[in-house]
N, C-alpha and C positions, 0 to 999 in steps of 0.2 A: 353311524359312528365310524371316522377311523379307525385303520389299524394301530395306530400310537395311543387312542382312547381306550382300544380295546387291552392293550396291552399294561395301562396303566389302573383302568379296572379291576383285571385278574390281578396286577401286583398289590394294588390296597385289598384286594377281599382276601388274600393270601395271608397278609400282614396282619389284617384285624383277626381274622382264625386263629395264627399263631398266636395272636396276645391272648385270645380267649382261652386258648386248651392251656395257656402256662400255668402252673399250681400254686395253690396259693398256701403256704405253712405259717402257724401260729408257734413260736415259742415263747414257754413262760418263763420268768426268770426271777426267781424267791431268792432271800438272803434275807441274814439276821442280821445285818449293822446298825450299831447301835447307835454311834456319833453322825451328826450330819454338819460336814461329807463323812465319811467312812472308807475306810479302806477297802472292807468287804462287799462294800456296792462301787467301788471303782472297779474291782476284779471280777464281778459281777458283770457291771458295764464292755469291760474289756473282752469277756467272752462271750458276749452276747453280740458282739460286731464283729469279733470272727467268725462267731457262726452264719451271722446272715451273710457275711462278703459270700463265704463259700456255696451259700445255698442259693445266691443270685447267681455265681458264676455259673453253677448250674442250671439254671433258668426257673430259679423257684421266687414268687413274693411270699417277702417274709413281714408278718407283723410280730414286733414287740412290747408282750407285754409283763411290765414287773409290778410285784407284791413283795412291799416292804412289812417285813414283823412286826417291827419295829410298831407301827402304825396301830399292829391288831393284838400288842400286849396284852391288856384286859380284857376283849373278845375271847383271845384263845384261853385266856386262863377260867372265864365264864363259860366255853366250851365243854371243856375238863369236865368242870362242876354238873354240869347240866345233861350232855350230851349230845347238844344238838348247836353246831356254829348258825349263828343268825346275824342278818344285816350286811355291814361290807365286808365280814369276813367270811359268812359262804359264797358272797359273791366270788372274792378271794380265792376261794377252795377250786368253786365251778371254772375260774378263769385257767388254773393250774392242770384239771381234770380233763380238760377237753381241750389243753394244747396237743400240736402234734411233737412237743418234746420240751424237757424241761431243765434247766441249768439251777442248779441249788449251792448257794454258799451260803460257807459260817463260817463266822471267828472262831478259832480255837482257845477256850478257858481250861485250863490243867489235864492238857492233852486229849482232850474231847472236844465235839459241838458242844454250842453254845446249850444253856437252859431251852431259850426262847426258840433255838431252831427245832430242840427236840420236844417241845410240848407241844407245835406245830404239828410236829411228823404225828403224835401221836392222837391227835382226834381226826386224821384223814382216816376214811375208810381202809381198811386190810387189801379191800381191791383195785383199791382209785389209783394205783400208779403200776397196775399189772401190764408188762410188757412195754412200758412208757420210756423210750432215748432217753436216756439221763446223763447229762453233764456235770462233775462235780466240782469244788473250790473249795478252798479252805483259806484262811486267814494267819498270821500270827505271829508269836516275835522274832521266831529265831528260828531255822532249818530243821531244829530238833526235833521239833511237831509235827516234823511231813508228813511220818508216817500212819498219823493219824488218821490221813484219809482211807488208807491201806487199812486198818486194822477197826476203824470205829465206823466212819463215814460209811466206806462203800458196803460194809455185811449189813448197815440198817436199811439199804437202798436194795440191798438184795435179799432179805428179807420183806420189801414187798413187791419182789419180783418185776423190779422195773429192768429195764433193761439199759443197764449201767456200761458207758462208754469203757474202753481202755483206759484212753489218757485223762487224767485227773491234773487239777493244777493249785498246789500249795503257794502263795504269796507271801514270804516273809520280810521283817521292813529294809533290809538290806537289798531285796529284789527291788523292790522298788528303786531304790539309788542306781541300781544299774541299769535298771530301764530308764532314768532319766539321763544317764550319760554321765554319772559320777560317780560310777563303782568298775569294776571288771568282771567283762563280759565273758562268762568261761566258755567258750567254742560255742555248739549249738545247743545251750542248756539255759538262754538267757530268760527271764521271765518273757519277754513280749514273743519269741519262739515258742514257747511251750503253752503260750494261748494261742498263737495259730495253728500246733500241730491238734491240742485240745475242741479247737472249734472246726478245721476240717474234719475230725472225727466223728460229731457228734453231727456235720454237715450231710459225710456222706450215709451213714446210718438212717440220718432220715429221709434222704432221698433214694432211697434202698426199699424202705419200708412200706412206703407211700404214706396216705393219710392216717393218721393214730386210728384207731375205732374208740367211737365216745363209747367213755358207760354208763350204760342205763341209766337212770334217777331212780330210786328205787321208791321213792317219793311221791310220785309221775301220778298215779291214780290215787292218792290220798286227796280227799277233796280237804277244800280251806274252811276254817272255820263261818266264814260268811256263808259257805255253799248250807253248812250243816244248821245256818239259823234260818236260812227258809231265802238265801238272794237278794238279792240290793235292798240294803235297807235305807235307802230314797222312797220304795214305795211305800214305805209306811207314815 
């Protein structure tokens, strides 16, 4: 083997090392929008691709994955009832659980989340989002609502001791006009600013943190009903 072989050997075995040790993060990305399309899943969307720009710039692969409510209406409200979510909306659950960080928006209805984001929050485990990045969003008509995230949003996200970003990002329908280039852009306050400073934030947190730690199933050893009727019942 030449020296120029030899040379181009160590540089690909170099290369493929480096791609192997890069890390790999999962963020989930929930919202209650209700209209399809929806605004709440455009802002959604919107901080979901500044957080991945920034968590590549750092050298993380990022996958995304979203859970529309929308979708598991009568799941979650059969949850409530029951207490136990089944089919795609625990899947649902488990996808949100065992990200390494999670971006959450709602519409705002008479100064609060939505019904449907908070009936959500409320059949998750007490535990399932302890110590979890959290990214939040809000939806709504007019500026006046902002401060909902401040006073409704974030105490419910801290109250299950997730670990809730600084920057929060409110979308009111006026923001949007200026993000398209037909309203005024007030200095560095314009909506598509305040998703990039929102997604580097919740970028570098989780690159800070490293991999979330799953929790447990508590489920885990509960055998299935098949196991408890005697095993495949083929052989019978």
């Amino acid at each position: 083997m030449t020296d120029f072989e030899s040379k181009l050997e160590i540089k690909f075995e170099t290369e493929t090392a480096g791609a192997e040790e890069r890390d790999h993060r999962t963020v989930a990305v929930v919202h209650a929008g209700l209209g399809q399309p929806s605004s709440t899943r455009l802002l959604a969307d919107r901080l979901a691709d500044a957080t991945v720009r920034e968590l590549e710039a750092l050298g993380q692969d990022v996958t995304v994955e979203v859970v529309e409510l929308r979708d598991h209406g009568h799941a979650i409200i059969d949850a409530m009832l029951t207490g136990f979510p089944t089919g795609d909306l625990a899947r649902a659950i488990e996808t949100i659980t065992q990200a390494d960080a999670v971006i959450a928006v709602t519409p705002l209805f008479t100064t609060t989340y939505s019904g449907l984001f908070k009936s959500f929050v409320d059949i998750l485990d007490k535990e399932a989002l302890t110590g979890m990045p959290v990214l939040l969003g809000a939806t709504g008509g007019t500026p006046r609502h902002s401060l909902a995230l401040e006073y409704s949003l974030r105490p419910l996200f801290t109250y299950l001791r997730a670990d809730v970003v600084t920057t929060s990002v409110f979308a009111a329908t006026d923001d949007w006009a200026q993000a398209a280039g037909t309203g005024h852009d007030d200095g560095g306050s314009s909506l598509p600013q305040r998703i990039e400073r929102a997604g580097r934030s919740l970028a570098t947190l989780v690159f800070s943190r490293g991999e979330h730690a799953k929790p447990a199933d508590p489920f885990a050893s509960t055998p299935s009903f098949l196991d408890m009727l005697g095993g495949d019942r083929g052989s019978n």
